[in-house]
RODREN-293608 format. One line per field, with one value per atom (N, C-alpha, C): chain; residue in three letters; residue number from 1; x, y, z. Coordinates in steps of 0.1 Angstrom, whole numbers, m for minus. Layout:
// RODREN-293608
vexfi: A ...
zaza: ALA ...
dofi: NUM ...
u: X ...
v: Y ...
w: Z ...
This chain:
// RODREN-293608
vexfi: A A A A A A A A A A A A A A A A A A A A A A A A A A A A A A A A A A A A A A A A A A A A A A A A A A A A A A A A A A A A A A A A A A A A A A A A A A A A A A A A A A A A A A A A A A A A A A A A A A A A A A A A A A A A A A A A A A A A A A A A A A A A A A A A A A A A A A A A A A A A A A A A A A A A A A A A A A A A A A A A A A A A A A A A A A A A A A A A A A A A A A A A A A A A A A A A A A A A A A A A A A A A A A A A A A A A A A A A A A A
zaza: UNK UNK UNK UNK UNK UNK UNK UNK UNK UNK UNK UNK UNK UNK UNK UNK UNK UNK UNK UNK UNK UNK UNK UNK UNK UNK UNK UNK UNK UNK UNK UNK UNK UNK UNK UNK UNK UNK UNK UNK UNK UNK UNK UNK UNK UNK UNK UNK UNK UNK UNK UNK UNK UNK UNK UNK UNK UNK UNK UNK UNK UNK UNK UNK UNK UNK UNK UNK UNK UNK UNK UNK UNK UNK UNK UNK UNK UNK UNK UNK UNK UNK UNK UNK UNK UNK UNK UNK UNK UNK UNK UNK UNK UNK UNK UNK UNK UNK UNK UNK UNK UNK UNK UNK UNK UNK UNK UNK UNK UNK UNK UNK UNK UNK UNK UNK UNK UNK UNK UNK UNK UNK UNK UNK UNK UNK UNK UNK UNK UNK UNK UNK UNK UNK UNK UNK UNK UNK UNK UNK UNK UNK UNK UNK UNK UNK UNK UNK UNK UNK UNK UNK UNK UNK UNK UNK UNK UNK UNK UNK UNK UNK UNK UNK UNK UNK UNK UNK UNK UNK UNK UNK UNK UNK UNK UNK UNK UNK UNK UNK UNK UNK UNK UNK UNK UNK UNK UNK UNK UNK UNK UNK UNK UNK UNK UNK UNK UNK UNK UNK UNK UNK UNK UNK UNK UNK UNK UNK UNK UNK UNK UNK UNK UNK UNK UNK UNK UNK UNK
dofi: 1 1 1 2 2 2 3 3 3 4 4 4 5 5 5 6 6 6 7 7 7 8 8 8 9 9 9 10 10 10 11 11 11 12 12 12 13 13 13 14 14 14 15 15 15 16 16 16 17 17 17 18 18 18 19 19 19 20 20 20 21 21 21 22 22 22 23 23 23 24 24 24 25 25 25 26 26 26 27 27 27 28 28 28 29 29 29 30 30 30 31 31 31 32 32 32 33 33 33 34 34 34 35 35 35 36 36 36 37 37 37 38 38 38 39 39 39 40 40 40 41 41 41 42 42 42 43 43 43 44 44 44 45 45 45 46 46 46 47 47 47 48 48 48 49 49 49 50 50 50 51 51 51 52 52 52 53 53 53 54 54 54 55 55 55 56 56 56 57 57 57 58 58 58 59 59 59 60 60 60 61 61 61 62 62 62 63 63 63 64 64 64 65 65 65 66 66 66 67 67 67 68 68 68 69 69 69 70 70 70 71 71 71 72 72 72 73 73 73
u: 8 0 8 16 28 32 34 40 28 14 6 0 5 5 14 23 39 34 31 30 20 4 1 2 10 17 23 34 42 36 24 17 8 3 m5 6 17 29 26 26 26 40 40 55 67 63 72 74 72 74 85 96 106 106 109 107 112 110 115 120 120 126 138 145 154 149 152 148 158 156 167 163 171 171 176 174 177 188 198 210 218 208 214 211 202 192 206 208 214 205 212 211 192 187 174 166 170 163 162 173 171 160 164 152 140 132 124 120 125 123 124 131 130 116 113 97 90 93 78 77 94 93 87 88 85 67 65 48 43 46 32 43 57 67 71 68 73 75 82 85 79 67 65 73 70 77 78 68 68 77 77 89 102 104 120 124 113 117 118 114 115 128 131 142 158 153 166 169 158 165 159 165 163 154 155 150 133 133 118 113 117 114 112 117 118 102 105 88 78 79 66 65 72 68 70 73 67 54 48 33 25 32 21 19 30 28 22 19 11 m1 m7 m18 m25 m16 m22 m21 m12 m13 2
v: m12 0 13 15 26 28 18 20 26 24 32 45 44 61 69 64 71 80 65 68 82 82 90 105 104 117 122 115 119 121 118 125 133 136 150 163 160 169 180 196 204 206 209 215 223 231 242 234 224 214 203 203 195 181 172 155 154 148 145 129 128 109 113 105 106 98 108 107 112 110 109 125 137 146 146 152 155 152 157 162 145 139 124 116 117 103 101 83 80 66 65 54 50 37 32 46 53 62 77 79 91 89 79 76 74 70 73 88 94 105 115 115 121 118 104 103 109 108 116 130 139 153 155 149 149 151 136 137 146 150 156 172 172 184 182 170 166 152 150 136 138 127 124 121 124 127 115 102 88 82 86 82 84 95 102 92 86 79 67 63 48 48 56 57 59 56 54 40 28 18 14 18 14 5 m7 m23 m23 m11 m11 1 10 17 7 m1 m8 m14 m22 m30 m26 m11 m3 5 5 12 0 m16 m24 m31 m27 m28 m20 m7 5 1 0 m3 m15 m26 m40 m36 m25 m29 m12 m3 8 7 m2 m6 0
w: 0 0 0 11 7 m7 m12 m28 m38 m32 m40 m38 m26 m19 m26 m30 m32 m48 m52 m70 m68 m64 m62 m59 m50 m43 m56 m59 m70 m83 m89 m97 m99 m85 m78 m76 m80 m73 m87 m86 m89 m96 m108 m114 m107 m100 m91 m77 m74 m64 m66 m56 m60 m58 m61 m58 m49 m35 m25 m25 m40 m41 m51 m52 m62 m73 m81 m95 m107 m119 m127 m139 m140 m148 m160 m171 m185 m188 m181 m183 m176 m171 m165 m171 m179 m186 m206 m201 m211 m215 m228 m233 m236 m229 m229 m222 m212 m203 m211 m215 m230 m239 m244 m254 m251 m238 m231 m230 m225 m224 m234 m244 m257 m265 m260 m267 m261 m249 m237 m242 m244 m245 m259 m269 m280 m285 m277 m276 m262 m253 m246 m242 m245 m241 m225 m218 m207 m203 m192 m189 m177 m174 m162 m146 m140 m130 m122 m126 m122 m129 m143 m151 m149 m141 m139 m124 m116 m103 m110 m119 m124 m131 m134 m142 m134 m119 m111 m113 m120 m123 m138 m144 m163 m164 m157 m160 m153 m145 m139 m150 m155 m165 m175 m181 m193 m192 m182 m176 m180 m173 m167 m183 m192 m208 m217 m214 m220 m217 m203 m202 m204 m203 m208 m227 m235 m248 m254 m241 m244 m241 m234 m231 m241 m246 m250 m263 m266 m283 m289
């Protein structure tokens, strides 16, 4: 349950609000996590802020945008 509290919190968070998790920025993001996020910026001009915490470990990012892409088409 904490873990679903978290996600929440973290996508109710207002833009001018700083992450109180460690999370992964522009200027950090390589390789599989770049490219993620170069699509996010591309299509909506930002990267989710659940995406930048997932993205402290690639392989849970990878997961969590190969289920989003199985199930959204």
């Amino acid at each position: 349950m904490i873990g679903c509290k978290l996600v929440v919190m973290i996508i109710n968070m207002e833009e001018s609000e700083m992450l109180w998790l460690k999370s992964v920025d522009d200027e950090q993001a390589e390789g599989y996590v770049k490219e993620v996020f170069d699509q996010y910026k591309s299509k909506t001009g930002a990267v989710p802020k659940l995406h930048r915490v997932l993205a402290i470990r690639p392989d849970v990012l990878r997961g969590r945008e190969t289920l989003r892409n199985a199930t959204t088409g």
